[in-house]
Biopython code that builds the backbone (N, CA, C, O; Angstrom):
import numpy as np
from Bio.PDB.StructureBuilder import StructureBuilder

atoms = [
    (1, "UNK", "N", (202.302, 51.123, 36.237)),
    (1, "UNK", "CA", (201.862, 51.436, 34.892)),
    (1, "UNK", "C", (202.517, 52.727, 34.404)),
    (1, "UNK", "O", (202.863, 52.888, 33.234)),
    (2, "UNK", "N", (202.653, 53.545, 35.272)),
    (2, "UNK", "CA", (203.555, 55.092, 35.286)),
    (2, "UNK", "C", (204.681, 55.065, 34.752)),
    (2, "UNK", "O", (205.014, 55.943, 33.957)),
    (3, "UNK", "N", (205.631, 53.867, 35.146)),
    (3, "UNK", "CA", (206.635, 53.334, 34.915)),
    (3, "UNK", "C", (207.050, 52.598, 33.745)),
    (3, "UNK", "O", (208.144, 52.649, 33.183)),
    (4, "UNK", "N", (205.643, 51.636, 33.338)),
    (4, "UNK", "CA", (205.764, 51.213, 32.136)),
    (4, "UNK", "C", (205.693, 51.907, 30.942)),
    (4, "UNK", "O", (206.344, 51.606, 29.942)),
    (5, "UNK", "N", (204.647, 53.150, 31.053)),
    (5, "UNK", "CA", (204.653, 54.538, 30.013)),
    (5, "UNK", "C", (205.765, 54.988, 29.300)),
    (5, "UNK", "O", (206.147, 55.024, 28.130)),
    (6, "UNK", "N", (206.206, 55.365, 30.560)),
    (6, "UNK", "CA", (207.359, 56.562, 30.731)),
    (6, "UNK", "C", (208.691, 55.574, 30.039)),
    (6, "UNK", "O", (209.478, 56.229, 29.357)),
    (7, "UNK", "N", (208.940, 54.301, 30.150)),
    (7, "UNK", "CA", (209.662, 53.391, 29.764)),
    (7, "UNK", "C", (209.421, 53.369, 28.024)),
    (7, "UNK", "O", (210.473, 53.702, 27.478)),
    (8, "UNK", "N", (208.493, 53.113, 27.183)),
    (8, "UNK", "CA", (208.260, 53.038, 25.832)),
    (8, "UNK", "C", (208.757, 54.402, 25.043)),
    (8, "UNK", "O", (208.565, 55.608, 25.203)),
    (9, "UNK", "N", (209.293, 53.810, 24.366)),
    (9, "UNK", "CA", (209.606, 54.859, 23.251)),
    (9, "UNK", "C", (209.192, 55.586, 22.699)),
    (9, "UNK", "O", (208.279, 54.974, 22.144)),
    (10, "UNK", "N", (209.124, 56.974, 22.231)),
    (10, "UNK", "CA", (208.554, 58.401, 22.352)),
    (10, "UNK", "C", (207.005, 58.000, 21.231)),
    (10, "UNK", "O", (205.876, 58.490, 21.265)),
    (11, "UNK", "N", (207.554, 57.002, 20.388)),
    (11, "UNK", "CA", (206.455, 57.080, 19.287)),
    (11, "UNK", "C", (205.712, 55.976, 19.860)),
    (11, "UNK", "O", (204.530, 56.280, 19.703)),
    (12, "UNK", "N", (205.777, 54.976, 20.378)),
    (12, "UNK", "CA", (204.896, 54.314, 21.472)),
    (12, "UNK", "C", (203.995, 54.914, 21.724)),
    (12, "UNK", "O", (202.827, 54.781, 21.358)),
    (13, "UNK", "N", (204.756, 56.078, 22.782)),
    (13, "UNK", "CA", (203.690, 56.762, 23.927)),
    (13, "UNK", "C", (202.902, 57.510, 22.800)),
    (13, "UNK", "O", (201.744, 57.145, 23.002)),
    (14, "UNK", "N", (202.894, 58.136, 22.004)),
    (14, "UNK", "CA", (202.328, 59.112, 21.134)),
    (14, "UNK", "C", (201.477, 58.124, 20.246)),
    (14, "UNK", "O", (200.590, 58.885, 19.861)),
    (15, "UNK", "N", (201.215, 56.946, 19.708)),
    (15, "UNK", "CA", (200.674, 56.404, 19.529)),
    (15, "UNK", "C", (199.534, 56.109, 20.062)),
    (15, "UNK", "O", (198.379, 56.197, 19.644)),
    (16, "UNK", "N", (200.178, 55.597, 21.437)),
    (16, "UNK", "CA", (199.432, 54.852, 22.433)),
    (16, "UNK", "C", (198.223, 56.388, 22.828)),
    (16, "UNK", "O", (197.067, 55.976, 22.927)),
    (17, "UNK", "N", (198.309, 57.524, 22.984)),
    (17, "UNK", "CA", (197.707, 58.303, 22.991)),
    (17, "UNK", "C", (196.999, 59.396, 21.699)),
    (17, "UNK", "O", (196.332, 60.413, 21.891)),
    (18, "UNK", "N", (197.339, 58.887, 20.601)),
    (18, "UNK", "CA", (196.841, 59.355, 19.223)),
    (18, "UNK", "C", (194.989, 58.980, 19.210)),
    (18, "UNK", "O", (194.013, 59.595, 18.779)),
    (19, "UNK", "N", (195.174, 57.686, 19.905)),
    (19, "UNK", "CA", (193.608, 56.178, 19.399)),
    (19, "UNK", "C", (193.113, 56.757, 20.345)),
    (19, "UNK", "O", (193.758, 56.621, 21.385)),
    (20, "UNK", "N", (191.880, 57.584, 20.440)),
    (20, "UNK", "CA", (191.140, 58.020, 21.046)),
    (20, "UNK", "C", (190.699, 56.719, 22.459)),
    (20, "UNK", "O", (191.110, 56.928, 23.600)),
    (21, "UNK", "N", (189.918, 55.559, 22.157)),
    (21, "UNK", "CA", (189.382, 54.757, 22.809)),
    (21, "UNK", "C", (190.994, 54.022, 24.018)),
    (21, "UNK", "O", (190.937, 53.552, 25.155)),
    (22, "UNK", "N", (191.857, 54.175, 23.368)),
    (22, "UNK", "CA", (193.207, 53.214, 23.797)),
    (22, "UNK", "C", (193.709, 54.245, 25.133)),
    (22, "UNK", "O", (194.090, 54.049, 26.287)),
    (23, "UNK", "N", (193.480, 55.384, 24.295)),
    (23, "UNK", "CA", (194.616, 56.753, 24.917)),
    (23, "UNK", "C", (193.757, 56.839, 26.545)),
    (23, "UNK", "O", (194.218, 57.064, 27.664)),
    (24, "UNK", "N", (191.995, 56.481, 25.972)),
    (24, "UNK", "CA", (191.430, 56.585, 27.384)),
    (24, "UNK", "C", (191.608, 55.281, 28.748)),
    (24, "UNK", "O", (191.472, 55.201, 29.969)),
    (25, "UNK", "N", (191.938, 54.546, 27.755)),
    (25, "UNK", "CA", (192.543, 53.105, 28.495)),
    (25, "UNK", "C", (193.897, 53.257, 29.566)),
    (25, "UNK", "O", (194.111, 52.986, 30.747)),
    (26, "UNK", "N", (194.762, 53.925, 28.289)),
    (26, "UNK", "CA", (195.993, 54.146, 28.983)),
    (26, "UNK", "C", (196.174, 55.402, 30.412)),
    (26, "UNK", "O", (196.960, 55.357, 31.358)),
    (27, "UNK", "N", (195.084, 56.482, 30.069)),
    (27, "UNK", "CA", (194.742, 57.294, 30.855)),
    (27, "UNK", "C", (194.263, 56.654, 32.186)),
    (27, "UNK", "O", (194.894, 56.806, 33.232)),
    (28, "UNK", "N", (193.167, 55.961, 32.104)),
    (28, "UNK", "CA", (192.954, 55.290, 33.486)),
    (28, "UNK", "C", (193.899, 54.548, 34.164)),
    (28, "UNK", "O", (194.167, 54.441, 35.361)),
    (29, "UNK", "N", (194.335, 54.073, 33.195)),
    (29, "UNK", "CA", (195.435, 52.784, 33.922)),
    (29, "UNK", "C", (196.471, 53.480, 35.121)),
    (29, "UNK", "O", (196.532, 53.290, 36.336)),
    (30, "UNK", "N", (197.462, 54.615, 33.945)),
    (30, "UNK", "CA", (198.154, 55.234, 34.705)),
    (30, "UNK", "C", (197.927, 56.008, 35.647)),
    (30, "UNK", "O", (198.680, 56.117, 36.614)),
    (31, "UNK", "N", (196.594, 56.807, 35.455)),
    (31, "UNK", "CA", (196.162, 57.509, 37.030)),
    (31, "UNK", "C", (195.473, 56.422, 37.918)),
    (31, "UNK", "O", (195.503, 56.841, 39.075)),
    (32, "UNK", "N", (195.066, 55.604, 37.877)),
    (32, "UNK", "CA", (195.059, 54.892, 38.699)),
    (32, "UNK", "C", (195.937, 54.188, 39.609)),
    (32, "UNK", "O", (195.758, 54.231, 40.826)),
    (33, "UNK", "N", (196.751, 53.630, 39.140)),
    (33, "UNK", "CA", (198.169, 53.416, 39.160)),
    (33, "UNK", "C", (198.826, 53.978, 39.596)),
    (33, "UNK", "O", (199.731, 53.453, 40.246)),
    (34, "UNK", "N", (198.749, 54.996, 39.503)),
    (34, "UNK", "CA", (199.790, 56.665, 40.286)),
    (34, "UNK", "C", (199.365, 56.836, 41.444)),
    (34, "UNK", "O", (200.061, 57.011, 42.444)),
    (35, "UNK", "N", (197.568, 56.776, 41.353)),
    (35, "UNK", "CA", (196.935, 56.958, 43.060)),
    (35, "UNK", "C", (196.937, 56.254, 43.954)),
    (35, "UNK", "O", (196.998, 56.719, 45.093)),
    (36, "UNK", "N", (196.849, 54.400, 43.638)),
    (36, "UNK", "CA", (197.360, 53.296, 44.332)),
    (36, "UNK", "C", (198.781, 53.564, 44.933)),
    (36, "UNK", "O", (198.967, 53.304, 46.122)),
    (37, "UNK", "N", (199.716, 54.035, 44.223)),
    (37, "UNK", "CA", (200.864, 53.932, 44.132)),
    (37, "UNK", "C", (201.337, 54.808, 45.475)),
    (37, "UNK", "O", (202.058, 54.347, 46.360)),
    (38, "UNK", "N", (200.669, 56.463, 45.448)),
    (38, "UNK", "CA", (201.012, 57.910, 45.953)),
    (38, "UNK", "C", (199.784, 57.969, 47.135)),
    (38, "UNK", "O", (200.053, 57.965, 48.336)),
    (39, "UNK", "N", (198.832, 58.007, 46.771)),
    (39, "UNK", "CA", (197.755, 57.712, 47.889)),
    (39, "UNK", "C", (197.511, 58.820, 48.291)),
    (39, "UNK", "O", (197.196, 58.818, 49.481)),
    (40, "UNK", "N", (197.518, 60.156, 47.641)),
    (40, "UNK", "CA", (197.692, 61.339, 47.859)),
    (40, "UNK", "C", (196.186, 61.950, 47.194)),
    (40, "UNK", "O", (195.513, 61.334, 46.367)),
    (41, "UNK", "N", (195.885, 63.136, 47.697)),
    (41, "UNK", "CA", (194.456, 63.414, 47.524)),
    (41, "UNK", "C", (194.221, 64.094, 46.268)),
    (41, "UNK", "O", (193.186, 63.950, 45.617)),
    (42, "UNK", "N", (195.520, 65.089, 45.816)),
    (42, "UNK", "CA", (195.895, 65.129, 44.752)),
    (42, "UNK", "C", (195.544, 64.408, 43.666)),
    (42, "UNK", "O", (194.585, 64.756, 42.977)),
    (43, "UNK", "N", (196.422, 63.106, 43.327)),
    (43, "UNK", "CA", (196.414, 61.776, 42.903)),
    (43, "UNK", "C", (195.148, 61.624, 42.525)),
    (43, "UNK", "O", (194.768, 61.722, 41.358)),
    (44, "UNK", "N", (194.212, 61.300, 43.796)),
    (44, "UNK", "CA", (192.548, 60.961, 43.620)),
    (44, "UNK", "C", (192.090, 61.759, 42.872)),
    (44, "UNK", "O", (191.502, 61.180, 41.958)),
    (45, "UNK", "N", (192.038, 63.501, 42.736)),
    (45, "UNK", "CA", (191.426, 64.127, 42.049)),
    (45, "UNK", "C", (192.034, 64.277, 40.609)),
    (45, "UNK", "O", (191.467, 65.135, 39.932)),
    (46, "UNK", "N", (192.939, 63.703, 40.081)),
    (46, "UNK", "CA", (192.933, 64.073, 38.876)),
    (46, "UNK", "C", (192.828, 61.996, 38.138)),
    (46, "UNK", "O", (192.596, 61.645, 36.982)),
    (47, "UNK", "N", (193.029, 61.352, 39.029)),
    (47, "UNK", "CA", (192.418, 60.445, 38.825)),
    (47, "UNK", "C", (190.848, 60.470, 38.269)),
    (47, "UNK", "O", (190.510, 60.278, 37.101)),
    (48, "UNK", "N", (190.126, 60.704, 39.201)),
    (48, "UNK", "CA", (188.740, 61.230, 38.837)),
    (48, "UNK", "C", (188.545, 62.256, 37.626)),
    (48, "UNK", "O", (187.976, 61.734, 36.667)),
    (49, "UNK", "N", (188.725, 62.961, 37.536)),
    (49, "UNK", "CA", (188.996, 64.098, 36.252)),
    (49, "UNK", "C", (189.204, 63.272, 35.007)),
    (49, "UNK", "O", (188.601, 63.330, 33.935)),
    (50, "UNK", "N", (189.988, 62.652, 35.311)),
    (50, "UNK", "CA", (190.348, 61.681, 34.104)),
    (50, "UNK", "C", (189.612, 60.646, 33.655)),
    (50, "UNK", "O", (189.341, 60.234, 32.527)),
    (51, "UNK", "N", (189.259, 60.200, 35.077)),
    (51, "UNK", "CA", (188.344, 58.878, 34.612)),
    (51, "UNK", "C", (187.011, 59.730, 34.001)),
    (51, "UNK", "O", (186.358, 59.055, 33.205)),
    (52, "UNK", "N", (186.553, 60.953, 34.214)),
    (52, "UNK", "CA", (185.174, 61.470, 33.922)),
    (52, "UNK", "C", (185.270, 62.219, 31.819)),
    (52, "UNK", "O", (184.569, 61.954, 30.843)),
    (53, "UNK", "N", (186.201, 62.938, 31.958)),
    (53, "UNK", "CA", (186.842, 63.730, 31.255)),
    (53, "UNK", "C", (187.714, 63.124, 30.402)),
    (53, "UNK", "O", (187.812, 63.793, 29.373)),
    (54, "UNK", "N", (188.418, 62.104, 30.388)),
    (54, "UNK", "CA", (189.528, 61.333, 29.958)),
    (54, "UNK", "C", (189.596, 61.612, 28.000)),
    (54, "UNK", "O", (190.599, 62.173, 27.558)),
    (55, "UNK", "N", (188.668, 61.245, 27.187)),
    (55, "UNK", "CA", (188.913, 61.624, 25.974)),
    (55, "UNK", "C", (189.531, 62.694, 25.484)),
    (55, "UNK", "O", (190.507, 62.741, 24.735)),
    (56, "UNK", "N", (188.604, 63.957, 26.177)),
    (56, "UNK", "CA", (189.320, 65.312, 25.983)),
    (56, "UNK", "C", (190.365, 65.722, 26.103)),
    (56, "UNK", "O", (191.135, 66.195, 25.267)),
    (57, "UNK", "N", (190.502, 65.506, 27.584)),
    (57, "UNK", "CA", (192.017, 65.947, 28.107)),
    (57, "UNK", "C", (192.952, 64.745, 27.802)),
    (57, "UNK", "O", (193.991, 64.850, 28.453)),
    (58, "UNK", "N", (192.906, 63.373, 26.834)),
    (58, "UNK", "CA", (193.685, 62.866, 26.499)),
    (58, "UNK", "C", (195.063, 63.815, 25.137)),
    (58, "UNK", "O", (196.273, 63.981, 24.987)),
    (59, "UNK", "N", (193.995, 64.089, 24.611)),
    (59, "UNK", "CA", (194.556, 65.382, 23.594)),
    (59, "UNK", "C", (195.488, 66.537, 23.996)),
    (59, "UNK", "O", (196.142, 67.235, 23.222)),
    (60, "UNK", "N", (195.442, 66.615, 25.230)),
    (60, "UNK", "CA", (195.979, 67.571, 25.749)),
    (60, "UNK", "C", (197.686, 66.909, 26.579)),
    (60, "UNK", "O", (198.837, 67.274, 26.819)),
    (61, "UNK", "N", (196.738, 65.716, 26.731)),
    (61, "UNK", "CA", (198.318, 64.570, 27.189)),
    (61, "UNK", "C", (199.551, 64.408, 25.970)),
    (61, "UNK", "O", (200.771, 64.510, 26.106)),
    (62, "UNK", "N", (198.863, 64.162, 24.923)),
    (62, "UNK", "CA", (199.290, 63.727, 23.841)),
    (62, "UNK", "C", (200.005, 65.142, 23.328)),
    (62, "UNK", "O", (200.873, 65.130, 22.455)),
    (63, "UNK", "N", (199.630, 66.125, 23.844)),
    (63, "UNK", "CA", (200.550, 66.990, 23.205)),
    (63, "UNK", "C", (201.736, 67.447, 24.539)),
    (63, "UNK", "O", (202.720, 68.093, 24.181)),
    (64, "UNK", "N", (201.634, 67.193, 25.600)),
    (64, "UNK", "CA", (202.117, 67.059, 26.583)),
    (64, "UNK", "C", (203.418, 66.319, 26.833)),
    (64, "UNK", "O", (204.375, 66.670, 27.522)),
    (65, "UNK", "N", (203.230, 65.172, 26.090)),
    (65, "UNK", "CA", (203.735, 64.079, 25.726)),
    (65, "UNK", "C", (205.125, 64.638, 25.111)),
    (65, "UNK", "O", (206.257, 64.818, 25.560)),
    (66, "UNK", "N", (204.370, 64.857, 23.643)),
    (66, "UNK", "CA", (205.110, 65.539, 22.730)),
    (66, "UNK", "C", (206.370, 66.071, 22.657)),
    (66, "UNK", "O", (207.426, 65.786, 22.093)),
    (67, "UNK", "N", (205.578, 67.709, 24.059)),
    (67, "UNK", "CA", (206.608, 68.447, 24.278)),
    (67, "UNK", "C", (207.697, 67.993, 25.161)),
    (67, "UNK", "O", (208.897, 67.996, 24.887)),
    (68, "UNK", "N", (207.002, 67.509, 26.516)),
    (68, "UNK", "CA", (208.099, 67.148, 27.829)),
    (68, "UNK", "C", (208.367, 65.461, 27.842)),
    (68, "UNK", "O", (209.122, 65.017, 28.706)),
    (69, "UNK", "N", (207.810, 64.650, 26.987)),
    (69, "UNK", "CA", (208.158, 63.677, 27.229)),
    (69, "UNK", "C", (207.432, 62.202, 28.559)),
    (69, "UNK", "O", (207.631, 61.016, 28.824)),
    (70, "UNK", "N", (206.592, 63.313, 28.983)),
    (70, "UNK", "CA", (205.409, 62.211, 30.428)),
    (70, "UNK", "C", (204.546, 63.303, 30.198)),
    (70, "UNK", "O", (204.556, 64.401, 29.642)),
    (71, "UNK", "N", (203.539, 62.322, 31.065)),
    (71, "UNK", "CA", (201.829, 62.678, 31.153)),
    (71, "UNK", "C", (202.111, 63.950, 31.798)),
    (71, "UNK", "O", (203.196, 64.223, 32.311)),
    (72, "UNK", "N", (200.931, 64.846, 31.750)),
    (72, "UNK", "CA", (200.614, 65.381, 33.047)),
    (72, "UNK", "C", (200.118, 65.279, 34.342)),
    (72, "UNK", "O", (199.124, 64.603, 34.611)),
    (73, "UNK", "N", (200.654, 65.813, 35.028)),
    (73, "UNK", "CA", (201.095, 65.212, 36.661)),
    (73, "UNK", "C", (200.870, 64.070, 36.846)),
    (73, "UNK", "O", (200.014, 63.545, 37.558)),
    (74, "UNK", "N", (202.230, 63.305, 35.711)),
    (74, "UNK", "CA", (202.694, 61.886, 35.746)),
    (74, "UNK", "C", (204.123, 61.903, 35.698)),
    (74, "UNK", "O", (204.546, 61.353, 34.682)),
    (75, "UNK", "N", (204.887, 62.292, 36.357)),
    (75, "UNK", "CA", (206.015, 62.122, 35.629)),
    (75, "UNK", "C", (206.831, 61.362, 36.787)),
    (75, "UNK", "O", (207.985, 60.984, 36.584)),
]
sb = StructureBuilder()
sb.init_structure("model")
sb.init_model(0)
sb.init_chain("A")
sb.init_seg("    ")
for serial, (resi, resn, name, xyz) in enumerate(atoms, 1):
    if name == "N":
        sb.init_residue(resn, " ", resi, " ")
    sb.init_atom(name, np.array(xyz, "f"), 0.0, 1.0, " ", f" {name:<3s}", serial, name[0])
structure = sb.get_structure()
């Protein structure tokens, strides 16, 4: 899913993270996805963070986004 993100085009991703309800969709997907993927304890905890927290700190992705182009500690 990390892969599929990072693949869409800049206004995609910024979209896809603008829609509050979507951005939290896309948030789980990809940390989930990242932790399956990495299996790292790391991984798990911001997985969790996200899954708890996810609206808020979607805003913070989205500007993240913006600047560098991938999530945070997604890239």
């Amino acid at each position: 899913m990390k892969a599929w993100f990072n693949k869409q085009s800049r206004i995609i991703q910024l979209i896809l993270l603008l829609i509050p309800v979507v951005n939290w969709i896309v948030e789980l997907c990809v940390r989930w996805s990242n932790f399956f993927e990495k299996k790292g304890l790391f991984s798990l905890i911001v997985a969790i963070v996200y899954t708890i927290f996810g609206l808020p700190l979607g805003w913070l992705d989205f500007v993240w986004c913006l600047l560098f182009k991938h999530l945070v500690f997604a890239k």
